[in-house]
N, C-alpha and C positions, 0 to 999 in steps of 0.2 A: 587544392581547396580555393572556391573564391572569396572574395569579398564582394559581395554583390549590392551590399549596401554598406554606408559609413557607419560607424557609431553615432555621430553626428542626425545623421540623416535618422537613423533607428528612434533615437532619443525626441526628434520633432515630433515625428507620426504618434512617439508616446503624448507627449506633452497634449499633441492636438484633438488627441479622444478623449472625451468627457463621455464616462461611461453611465448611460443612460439607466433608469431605475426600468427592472423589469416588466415587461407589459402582457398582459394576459394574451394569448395566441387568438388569429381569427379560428372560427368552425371548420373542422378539415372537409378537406372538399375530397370526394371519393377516391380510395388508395389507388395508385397508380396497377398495383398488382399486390396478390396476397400467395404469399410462400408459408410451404408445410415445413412442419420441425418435428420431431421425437422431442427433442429439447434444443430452448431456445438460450444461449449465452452471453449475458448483456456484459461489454467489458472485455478486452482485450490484451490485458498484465499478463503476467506469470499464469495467474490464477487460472484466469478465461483461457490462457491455452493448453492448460495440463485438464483443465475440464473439458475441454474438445476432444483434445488425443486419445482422453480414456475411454471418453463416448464413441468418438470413433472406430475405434480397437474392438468398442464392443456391439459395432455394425447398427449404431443408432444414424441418423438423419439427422445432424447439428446446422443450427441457424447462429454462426456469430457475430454480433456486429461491434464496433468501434467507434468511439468519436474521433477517432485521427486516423492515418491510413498504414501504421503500421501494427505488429503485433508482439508482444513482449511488456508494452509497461514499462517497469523500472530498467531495463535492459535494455531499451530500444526509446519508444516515443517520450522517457523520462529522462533520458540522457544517464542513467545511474548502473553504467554498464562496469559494474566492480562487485561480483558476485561476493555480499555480506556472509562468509560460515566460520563456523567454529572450529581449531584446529584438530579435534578428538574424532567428530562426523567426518571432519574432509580428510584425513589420515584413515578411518576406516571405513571412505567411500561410502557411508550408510546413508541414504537418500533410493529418494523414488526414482522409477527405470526412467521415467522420462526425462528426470533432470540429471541423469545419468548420462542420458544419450545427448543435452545439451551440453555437457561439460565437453564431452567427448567430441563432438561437432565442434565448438568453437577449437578446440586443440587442431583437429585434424584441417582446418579454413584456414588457420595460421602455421600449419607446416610441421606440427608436435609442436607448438609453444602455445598454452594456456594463457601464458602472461603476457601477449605482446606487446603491453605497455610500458613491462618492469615494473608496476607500483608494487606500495610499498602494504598498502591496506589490504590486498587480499591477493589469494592466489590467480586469480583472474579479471583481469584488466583487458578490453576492448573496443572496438569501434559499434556504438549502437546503430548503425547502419545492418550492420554484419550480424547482433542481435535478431532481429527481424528477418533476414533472407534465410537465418538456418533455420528457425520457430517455424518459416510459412516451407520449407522443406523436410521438416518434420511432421507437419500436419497432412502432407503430401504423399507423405512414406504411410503413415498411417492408415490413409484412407486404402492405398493398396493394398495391405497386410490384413486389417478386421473387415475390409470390404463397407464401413456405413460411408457415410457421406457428408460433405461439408462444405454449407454456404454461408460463402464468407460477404461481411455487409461492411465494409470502411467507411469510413468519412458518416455515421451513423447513429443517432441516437434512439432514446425509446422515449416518448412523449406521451403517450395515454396508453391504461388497461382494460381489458374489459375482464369481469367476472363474472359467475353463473350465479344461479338464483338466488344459492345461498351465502354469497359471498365468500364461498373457501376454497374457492379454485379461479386461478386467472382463464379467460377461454380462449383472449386473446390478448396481441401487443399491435400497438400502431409505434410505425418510424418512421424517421424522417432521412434519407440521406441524400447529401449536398454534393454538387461538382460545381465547376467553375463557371458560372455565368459566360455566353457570349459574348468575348469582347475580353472579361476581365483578370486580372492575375490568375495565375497558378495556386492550386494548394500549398499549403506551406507559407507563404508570403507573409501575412500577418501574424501575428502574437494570437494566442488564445482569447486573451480580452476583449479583441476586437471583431471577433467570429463566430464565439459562445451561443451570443441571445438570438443569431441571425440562423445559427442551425439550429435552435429549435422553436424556431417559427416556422409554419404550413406553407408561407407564403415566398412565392419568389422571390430577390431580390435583386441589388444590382450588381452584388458578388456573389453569389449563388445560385441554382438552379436545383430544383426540391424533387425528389422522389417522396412520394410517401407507399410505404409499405406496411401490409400487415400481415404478421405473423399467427400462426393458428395450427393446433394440432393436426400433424399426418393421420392420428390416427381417429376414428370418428368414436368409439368408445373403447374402454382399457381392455387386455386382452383377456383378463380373470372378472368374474361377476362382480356385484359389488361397486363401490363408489370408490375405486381407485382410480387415481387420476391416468389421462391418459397422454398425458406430455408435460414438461415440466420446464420451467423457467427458474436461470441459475443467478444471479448477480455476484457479478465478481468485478463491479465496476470501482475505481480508485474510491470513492466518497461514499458507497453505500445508496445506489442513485434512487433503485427498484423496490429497497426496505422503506425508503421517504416516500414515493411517489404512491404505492403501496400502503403505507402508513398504518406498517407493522409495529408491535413498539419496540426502540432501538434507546441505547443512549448515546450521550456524544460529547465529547470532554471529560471532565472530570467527576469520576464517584466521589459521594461521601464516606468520609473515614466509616469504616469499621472495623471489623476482629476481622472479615475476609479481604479489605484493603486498608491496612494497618497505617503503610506509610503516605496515604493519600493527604494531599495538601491542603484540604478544606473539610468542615464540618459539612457542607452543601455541596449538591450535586452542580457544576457551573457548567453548560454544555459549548461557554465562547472558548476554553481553554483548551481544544485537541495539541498536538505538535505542529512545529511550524510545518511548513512548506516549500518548496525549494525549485525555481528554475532554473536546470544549467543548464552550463555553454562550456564550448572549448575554446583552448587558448594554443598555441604554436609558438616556441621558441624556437626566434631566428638571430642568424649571427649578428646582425647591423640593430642598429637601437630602429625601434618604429616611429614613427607623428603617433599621439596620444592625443585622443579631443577630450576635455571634460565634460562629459553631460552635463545640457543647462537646470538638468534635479539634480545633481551632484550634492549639492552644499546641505541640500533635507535629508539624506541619506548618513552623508560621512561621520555624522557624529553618534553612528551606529556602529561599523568597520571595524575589526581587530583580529588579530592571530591569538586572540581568547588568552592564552595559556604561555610563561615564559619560555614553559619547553618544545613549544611551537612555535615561537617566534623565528621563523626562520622560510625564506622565502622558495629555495629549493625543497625543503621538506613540505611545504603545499602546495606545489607547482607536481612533485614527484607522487604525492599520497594519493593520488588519481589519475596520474598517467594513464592514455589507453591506447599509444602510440608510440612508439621508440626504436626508429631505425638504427641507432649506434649506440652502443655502450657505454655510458658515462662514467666518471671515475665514482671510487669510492668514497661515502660521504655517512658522517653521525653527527645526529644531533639531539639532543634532548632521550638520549638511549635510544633512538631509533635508528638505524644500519641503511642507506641507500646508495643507488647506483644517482649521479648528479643529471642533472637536464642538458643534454646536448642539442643543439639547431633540428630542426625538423620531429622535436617531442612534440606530441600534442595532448595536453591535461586537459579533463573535466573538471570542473571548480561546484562543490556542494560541501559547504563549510557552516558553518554553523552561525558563527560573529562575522559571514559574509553575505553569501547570497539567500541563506534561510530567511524566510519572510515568515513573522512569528507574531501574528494577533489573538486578541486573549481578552475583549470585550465585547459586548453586543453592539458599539458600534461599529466595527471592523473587521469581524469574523467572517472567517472566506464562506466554511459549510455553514448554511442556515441551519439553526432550529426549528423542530416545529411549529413552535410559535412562530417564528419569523417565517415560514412557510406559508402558515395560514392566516396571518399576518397581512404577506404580499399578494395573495391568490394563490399562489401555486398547488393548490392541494384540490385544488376546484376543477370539473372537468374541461381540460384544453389548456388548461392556466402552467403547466409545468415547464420548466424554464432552465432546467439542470441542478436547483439545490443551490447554486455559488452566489456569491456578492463577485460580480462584475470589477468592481472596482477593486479589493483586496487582489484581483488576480493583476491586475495592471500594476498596482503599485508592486508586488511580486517580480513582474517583468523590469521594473524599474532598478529597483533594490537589486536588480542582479547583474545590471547594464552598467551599473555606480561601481558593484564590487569588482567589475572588469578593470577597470579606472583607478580604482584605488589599490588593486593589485601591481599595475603597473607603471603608474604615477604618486600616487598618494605617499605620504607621509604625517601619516595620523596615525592612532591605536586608540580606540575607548575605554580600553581594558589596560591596557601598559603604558599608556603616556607617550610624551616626546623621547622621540631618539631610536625609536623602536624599530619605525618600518622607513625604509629606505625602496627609490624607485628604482623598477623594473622594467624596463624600456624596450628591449631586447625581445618584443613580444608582439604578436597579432588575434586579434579577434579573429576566428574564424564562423563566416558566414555564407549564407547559399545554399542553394537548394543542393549541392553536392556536397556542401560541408558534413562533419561528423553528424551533427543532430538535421541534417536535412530541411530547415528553413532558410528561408532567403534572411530573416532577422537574425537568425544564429543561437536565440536562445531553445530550449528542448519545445517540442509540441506538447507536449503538456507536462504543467508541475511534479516534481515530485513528491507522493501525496504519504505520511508518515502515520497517517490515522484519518479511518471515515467514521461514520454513523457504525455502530456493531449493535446488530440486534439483541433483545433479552428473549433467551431463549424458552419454551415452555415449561410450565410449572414442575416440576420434579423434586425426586426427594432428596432432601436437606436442603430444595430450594424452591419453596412454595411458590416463590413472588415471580420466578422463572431464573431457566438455568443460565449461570454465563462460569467463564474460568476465571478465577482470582488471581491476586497476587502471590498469597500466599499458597496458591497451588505449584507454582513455580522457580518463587525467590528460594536463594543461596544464604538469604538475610539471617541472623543471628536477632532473634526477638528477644533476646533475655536483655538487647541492650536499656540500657537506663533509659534512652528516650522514651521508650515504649512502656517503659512501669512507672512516669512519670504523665506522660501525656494522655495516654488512655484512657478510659474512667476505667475504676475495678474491673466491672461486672464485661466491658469490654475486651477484657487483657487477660480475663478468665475464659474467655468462650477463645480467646485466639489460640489462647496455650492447651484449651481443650480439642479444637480442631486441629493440630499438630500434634497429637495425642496419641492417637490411634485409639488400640486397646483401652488408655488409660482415659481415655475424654469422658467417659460418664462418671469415671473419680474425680474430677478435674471439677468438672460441672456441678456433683453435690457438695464439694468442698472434704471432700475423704481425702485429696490428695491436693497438697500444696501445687498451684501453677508453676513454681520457682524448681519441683522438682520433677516437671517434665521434659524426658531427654528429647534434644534438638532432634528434627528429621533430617535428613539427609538425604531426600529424591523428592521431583515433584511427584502430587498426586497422580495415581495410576486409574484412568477411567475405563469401565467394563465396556463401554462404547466406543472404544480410541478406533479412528479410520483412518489416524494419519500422526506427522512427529515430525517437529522441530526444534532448532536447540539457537539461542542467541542469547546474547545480555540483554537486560533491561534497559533500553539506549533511550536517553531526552533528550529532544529538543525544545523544551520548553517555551509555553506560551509569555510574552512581555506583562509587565505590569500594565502598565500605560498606555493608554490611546493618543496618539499612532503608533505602532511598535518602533521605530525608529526614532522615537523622541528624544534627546540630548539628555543623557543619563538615567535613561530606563534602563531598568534591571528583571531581571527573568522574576517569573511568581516565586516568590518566598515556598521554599520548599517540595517544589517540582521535583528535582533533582533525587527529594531522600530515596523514592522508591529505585532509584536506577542502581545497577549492579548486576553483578553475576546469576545467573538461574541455571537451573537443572536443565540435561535435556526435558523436553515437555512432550506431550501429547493433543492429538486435535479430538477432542469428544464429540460426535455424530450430533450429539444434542445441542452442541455449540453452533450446526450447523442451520437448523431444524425453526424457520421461525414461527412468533405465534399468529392464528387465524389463518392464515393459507394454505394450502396441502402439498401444492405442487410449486412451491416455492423453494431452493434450496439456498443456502449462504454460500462463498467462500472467499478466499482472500481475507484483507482489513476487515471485512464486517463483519465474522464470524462472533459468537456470544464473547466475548475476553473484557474486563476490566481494562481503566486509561492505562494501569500500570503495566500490565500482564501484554495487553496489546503494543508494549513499547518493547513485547520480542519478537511476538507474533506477528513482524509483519517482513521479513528478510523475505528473499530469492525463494531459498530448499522451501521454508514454510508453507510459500504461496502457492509452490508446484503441489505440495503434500494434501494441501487443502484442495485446490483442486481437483486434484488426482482421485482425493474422494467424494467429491461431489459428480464427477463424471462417472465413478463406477457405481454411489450408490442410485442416483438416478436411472441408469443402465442396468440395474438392479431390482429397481421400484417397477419399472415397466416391464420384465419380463417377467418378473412375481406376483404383478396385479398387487400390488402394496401399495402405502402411502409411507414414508419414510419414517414419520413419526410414531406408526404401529410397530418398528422396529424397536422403539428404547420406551416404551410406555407403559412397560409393567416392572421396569427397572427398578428396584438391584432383583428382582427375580432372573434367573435364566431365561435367555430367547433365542431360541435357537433359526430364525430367520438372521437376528443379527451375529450370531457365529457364522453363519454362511458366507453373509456381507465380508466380514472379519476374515476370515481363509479364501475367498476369492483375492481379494485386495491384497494378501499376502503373496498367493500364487503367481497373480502378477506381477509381483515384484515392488508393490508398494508397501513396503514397513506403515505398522500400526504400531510399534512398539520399539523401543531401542532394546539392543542385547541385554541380556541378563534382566528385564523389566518384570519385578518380582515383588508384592508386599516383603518378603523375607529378607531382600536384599537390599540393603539400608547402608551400603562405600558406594557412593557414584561421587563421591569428590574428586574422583580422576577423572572424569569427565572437565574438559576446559574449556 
């Protein structure tokens, strides 16, 4: 691995970008070339490539593109290559074939070792380099096996829609994708902050060089009569780019408390409060102590810094909790009841830590995903005006905050959260950077953030939810509602309808007051939806947004109450309807934006999950167009039977994609072995 740049050096280029307030694009000047889709894939995570594979498989014509030039997402261009599952799913292997066939791929690239990091967080630990080359040789396999077809767009974004008359069908997408100007650096070179607003501008620059494409159905009308659409566009982009641009309604941050999100932190909706966000990098222990520079933003950071937690406090236990490298064996090592193998010379960790490099704003003046107000606010909503949804600068200070907790891992002696005496330097260590390093940039940090929550749509109006559907908390918490908080905090009539909706059978007793709330028995499974296309299982994991503007201010403390809703959940399910948003037809969700509440969305958004979601969105699409459908005439007479979407339901099964965990049954109320 090189070092191809200082930290030093890294830390200037930061200093000397003053990230400029976005500017409305010129008039596009005619697309260079315009390419046919069945469906078009905005987004290239987990998500976007389990929705390619399926589409593919099922001999569609995929158009996918990228804002960076790899594919995988948290696995690859997020540096977050430690597959997040549960140990009950990953013991009974229950997951979709695709992310079956990525387990299996990464095991056999490392020789039978899943692990070849040793970490201590999950059963698979690896190089996100290696992420990406098996994804694009499974998209590969793919295209041989269903026979459709797949054009891939990197270094890519989507910058204007067009739609038809009546507004509920997109007809087309303009893009724009970037190489390297004559003359100038390589891709990868810069930080994201500093390449963002320049890729999606029309115009040339002097580090870029601009394609613009446009995107438009292969096919010229649907294959069944009727106004079914006749190609469809998927967003499976990290932020929910397509729902904004689009201007679908989505929410974003924080719901208001109610009986379906009980333990939400605020009586008001606040959309500055999604989870932080996280750029990582890797680190290399080596035998000889290293030279450490201290960034000259060091000092605005540090009083941010901590191993959080006493039972963390421990520098091989965060050094080892993300290893994705590990040529030799280290010794046996416990700490705070955790069991590891120690860091030996040539380990090389990812660092995504919570009270380290998490970059976690939680006001409208430092919120990285704009609102729509702040949308339509800056222009962006305007035709040509779009700009990717980010504040510029939140991503930079992100990039900063993460270049500090380099510094403070191996120098530092500070802890915001434990005081003096705590952390001791680590010397013994190198930044790893270059375009051959683990994350593939010449600065070292990942190509793009780690993103923990975007914009998630509200899905269309349906029954028991008029206002439109989304999945709750309480469709999937482990929570015990009988606690005192909740018959303290709630109003009545709120605390009745929660114990009602937990109810079942007994909620219309609940409701008129025939039956005490207090003696309605706890459930024990998340809700089961007649529309599930897909399943996954995780805690309710925060990272919670800062009180304070700048999140790194000297004695900020996380939002008062973020945390209650976090805890254990049922395995869960992905409702079709969660995917389905409103006004558009041939619009589908998948990934982070899917309909889910702030809480609910803090499980829904792991590895399995994102494969699961996709996996359905690629087949119901794949689906839609061989039926002459539109997705949403699928679950639109719900809870009556439909037997289109039983078809959907038993295809997705045949191939191998669970809609359901074992035993997933109203009658069956023990899933507390599940872990």
């Amino acid at each position: 691995m090189k070092r191809s740049l200082s930290i030093l050096t890294l830390c200037s280029t930061f200093l000397s970008f003053i990230a400029p307030y976005a500017v409305l694009a010129a008039p596009p000047r005619t697309p260079d070339k315009t390419v046919n889709c069945d469906i078009l894939v905005v987004g290239g995570g987990l998500s976007g490539v389990a929705t390619a594979y399926e589409a593919i498989l099922a001999g569609q014509t995929v158009c996918f593109t990228e804002i960076t030039d790899w594919l995988g997402g948290q696995i690859s261009s997020q540096g977050t290559s430690a597959l997040d599952e549960r140990p009950t799913q990953r013991r009974k292997l229950y997951y979709s074939r695709g992310y079956l066939e990525l387990r299996n791929r990464i095991e056999r690239k490392y020789r039978g070792n899943l692990n070849p990091g040793n970490c201590w967080v999950s059963d698979s630990c690896f190089l996100p380099r290696d992420g990406h080359e098996i994804l694009t040789s499974m998209l590969k396999d793919a295209e041989k096996k269903g026979k459709g077809k797949l054009q891939w767009f990197p270094n890519t974004v989507i910058k204007e829609l067009e739609y038809s008359s009546d507004g509920k069908i997109i007809s087309s997408a303009i893009a724009i994708q970037h190489q390297p100007a004559n003359g100038a650096p390589p891709l990868n070179t810069f930080p994201l902050s500093q390449t963002v607003e320049d890729a999606y501008t029309y115009e040339n620059s002097s580090r870029f060089a601009k394609n613009i494409i446009r995107f438009v159905p292969k096919q010229t009308k649907s294959k069944a009569s009727g106004n079914a659409p006749n190609w469809y566009v998927i967003d499976t982009s990290e932020t929910g780019e397509i729902i904004a641009l689009a201007d679908v309604p989505y929410r974003l941050g924080i719901d208001a408390r109610s009986y379906l999100e009980p333990s939400s932190s605020s009586t008001q909706n606040d959309p500055y409060c999604p989870q932080g966000f996280t750029y990582t990098f890797a680190m290399e222990a080596t035998k000889e102590p290293q030279s450490q520079t201290m960034p000259p933003f060091y000092s605005q950071y540090a009083p941010y810094y901590s191993y959080e937690l006493k039972r963390l406090a421990s520098f091989p236990l965060v050094f080892t909790y993300r290893r994705i490298w590990s040529p030799d064996k280290g010794q046996p090592m416990e700490f705070g009841g955790v069991k590891f193998t120690g860091p030996t010379p040539g380990d090389i960790s990812m660092q995504n830590w919570t009270w380290g490099n998490d970059y976690r704003p939680g006001t409208s003046a430092d919120n990285l995903i704009y609102s729509r107000q702040q949308l339509q606010a800056s222009g962006q909503l305007k035709p040509g005006g779009w700009m990717g949804g980010l504040r510029t600068e939140a991503l930079r200070k992100g990039e900063e905050i993460s270049l500090g907790y380099y510094y403070w891992l191996t120098a530092g002696n500070t802890d915001s959260q434990l005081g003096d005496g705590v952390k001791q330097p680590e010397p013994n260590h190198r930044y790893l950077s270059g375009l051959d390093s683990p994350m593939g940039t010449a600065h070292g940090l990942s190509k793009h953030p780690y993103m923990r929550e975007g914009r998630r749509i509200i899905g269309r109006p349906s029954w028991g939810q008029p206002e439109g559907f989304s999945i709750w908390e309480i469709d999937i918490s482990r929570r015990n509602y009988d606690d005192e908080y909740y018959r303290k905090t709630l109003p009545q009539d709120m605390y009745r309808r929660l114990k009602a909706a937990l109810g079942g059978l007994e909620a219309a007793s609940v409701l008129s007051g025939q039956v005490s709330p207090d003696k309605v028995a706890r459930r024990t499974r998340s809700t089961i939806f007649p529309d599930a296309v897909g399943i996954g299982h995780y805690a309710i994991d925060f990272h919670p947004c800062m009180t304070k503007s700048p999140p790194e201010a000297p004695g900020n403390t996380e939002r008062p109450g973020e945390r209650r809703g976090a805890g254990q959940a049922y395995p869960f399910q992905i409702a079709l309807r969660a995917m389905i948003p409103q006004k558009i037809d041939n619009l589908l969700v998948g990934g982070k934006s899917i309909a889910t509440s702030h809480i609910a969305a803090a499980a829904y958004r792991v590895h399995s999950f994102e494969w699961s979601a996709g996996a359905a969105a690629g087949t119901t699409a794949a689906f839609a167009l061989k039926n002459g459908i539109a997705p949403y005439q699928l679950v639109d007479k719900l809870p009556l039977p439909e037997q289109r979407l039983q078809n959907l339901k038993q295809l997705l099964e045949q191939n191998g994609n669970p809609t359901a965990f074992p035993d997933t049954s109203i009658f069956n109320q023990n899933w507390d072995d599940w872990k």
